[in-house]
C-alpha positions as CSV (number, residue, x, y, z in Angstrom):
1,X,-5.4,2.8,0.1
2,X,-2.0,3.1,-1.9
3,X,-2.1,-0.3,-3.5
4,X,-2.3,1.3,-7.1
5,X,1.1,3.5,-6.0
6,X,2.3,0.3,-4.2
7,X,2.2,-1.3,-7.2
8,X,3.6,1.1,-9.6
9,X,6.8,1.3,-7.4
10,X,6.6,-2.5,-7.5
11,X,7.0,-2.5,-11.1
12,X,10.0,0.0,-11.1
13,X,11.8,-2.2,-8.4
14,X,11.2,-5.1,-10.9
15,X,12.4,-3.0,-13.8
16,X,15.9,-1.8,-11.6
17,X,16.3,-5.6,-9.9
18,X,16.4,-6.9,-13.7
19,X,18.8,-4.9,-15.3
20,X,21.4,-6.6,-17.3
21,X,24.1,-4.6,-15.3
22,X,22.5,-5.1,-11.9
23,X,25.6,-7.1,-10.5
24,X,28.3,-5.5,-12.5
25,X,30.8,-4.2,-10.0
26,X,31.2,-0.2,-9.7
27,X,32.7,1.9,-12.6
28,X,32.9,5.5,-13.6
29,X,28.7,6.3,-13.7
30,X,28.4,4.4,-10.8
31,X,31.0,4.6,-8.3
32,X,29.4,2.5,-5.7
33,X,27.6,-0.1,-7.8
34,X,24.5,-0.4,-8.9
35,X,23.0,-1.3,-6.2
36,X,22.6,2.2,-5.1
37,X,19.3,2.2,-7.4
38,X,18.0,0.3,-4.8
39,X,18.4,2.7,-2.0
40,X,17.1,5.5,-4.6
41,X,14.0,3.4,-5.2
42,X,13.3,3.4,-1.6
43,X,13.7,6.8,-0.6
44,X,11.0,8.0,-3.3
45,X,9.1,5.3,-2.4
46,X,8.9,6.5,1.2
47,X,8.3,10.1,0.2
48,X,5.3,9.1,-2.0
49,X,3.9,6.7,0.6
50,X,4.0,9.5,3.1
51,X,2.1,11.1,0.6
52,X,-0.4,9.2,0.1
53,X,-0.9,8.5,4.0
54,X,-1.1,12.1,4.9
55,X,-3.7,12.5,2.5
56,X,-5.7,9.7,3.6
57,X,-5.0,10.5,7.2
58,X,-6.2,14.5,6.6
59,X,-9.7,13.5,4.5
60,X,-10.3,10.9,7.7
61,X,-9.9,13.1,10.3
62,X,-11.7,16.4,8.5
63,X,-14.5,13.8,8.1
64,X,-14.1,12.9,11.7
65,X,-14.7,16.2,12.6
66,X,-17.1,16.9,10.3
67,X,-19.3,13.7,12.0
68,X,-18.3,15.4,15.3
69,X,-19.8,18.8,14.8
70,X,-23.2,16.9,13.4
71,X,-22.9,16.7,9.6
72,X,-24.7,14.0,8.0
73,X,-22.0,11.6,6.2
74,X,-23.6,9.8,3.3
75,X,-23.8,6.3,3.1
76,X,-21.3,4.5,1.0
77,X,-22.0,2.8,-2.5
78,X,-20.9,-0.7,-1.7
79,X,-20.5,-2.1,-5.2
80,X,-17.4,-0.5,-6.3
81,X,-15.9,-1.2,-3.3
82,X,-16.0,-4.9,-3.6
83,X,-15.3,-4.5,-7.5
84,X,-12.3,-2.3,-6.0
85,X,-11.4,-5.0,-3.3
86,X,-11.3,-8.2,-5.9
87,X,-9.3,-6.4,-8.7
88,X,-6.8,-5.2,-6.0
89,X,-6.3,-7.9,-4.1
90,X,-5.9,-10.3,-7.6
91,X,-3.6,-7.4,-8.5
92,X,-1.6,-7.6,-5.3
93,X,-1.0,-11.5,-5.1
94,X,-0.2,-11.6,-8.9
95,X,2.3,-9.4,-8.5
96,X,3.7,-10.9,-5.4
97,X,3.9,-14.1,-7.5
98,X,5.7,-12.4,-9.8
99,X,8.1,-10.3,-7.7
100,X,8.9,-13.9,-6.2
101,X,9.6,-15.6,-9.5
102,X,11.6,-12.8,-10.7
103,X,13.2,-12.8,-7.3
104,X,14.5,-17.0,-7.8
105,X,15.0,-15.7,-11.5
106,X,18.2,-13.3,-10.8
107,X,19.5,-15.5,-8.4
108,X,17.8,-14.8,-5.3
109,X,20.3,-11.6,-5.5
110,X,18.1,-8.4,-5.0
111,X,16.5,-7.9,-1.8
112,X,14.4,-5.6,-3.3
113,X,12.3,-8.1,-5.0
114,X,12.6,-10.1,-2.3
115,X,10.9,-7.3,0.0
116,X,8.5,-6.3,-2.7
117,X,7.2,-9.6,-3.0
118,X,6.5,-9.3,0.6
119,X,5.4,-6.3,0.3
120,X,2.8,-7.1,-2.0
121,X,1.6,-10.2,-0.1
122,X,0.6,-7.8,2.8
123,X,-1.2,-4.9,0.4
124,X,-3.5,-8.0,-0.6
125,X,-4.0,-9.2,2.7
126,X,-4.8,-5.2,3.6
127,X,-6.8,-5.0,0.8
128,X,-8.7,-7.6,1.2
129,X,-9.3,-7.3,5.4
130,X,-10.0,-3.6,4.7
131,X,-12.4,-3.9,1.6
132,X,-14.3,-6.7,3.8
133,X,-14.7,-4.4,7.2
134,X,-16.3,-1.8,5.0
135,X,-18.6,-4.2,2.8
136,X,-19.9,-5.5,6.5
137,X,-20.5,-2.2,7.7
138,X,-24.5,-2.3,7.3
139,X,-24.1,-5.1,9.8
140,X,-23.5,-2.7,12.3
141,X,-27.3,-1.0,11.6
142,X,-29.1,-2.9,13.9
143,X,-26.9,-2.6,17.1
144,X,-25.8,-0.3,19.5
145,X,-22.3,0.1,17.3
146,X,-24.8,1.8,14.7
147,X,-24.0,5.2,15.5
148,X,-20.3,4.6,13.9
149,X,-21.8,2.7,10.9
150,X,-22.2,6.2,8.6
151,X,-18.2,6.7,9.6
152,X,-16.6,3.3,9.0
153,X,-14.6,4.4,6.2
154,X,-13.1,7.0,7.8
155,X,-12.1,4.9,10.6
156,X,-11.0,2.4,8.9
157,X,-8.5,4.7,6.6
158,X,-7.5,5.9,10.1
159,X,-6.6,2.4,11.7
160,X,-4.3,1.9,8.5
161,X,-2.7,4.7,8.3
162,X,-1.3,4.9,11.6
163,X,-0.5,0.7,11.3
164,X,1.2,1.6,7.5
165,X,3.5,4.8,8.6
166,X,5.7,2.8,10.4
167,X,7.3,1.4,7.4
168,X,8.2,4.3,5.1
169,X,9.0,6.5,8.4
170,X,11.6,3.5,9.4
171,X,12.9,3.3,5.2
172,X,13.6,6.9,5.9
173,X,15.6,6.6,8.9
């Protein structure tokens, strides 16, 4: 969830942290240096990953409640979730790599990159833990946890989202 937006914004950090003025000092366009895109970046950042998790958070619960009041949830299609989780989580580390190398690049200057390179370490790692949870949820069919086995996915976008709203909440602050 969100490592397609996560990744966009990575690119735009990368784009800002390169600049060829990044470490010019402040002037008339810029009063308090460029490094104010940085705090600019992070702010709409925050605002789309809040997004993003309320979204997620509000299809989770109405399915929640939808499993509740006896609906039928139907079954998942597995196979573009672990196409989903591969590309993703390549996606993720690549750019982390990259973020990192950029990072060393400018002089180990911007801790933008620095944080997006983390950043994107963690989306894999999210990625990948997430997209494996739901590709062993027909393991739960045969024992007494089957009765949550038709609402993994929901569950699952639920554990995230309240571990992942801490950190645009707190960038907001």
């Amino acid at each position: 969830m969100g490592s397609t937006q996560r990744s966009w914004w990575a690119h735009l950090s990368w784009r800002v942290a390169s600049a060829e003025t990044w470490c010019a000092p402040p002037d008339r366009g810029w009063p308090y240096g460029y490094e104010g895109q940085e705090a600019l970046y992070v702010l709409f950042r925050s605002l789309v990953l809040l997004g993003v998790i309320g979204f997620g958070l509000s299809s989770a619960v109405g399915t929640l409640i939808s499993w509740w009041g006896g609906a039928v949830i139907a079954p998942m299609r597995l196979e573009p979730v672990a196409i989903y989780t591969f590309a993703i989580t390549v996606c993720c580390a690549l750019l982390a790599w990259r973020h990192q190398r950029d990072w060393r690049r400018t002089g180990s200057v911007s801790l933008l990159l620095q944080t997006e390179a983390r950043h994107a370490r963690i989306d894999a790692l999210i990625t990948l833990a997430t997209g494996l949870a739901l590709l062993a949820s027909p393991l739960l069919l045969g024992t007494p946890l089957s009765v949550i086995a038709s609402i993994t996915d929901p569950l699952l976008v639920l554990l995230v989202t309240l571990v992942l709203l801490r950190e645009p909440w707190t960038a907001l602050r």
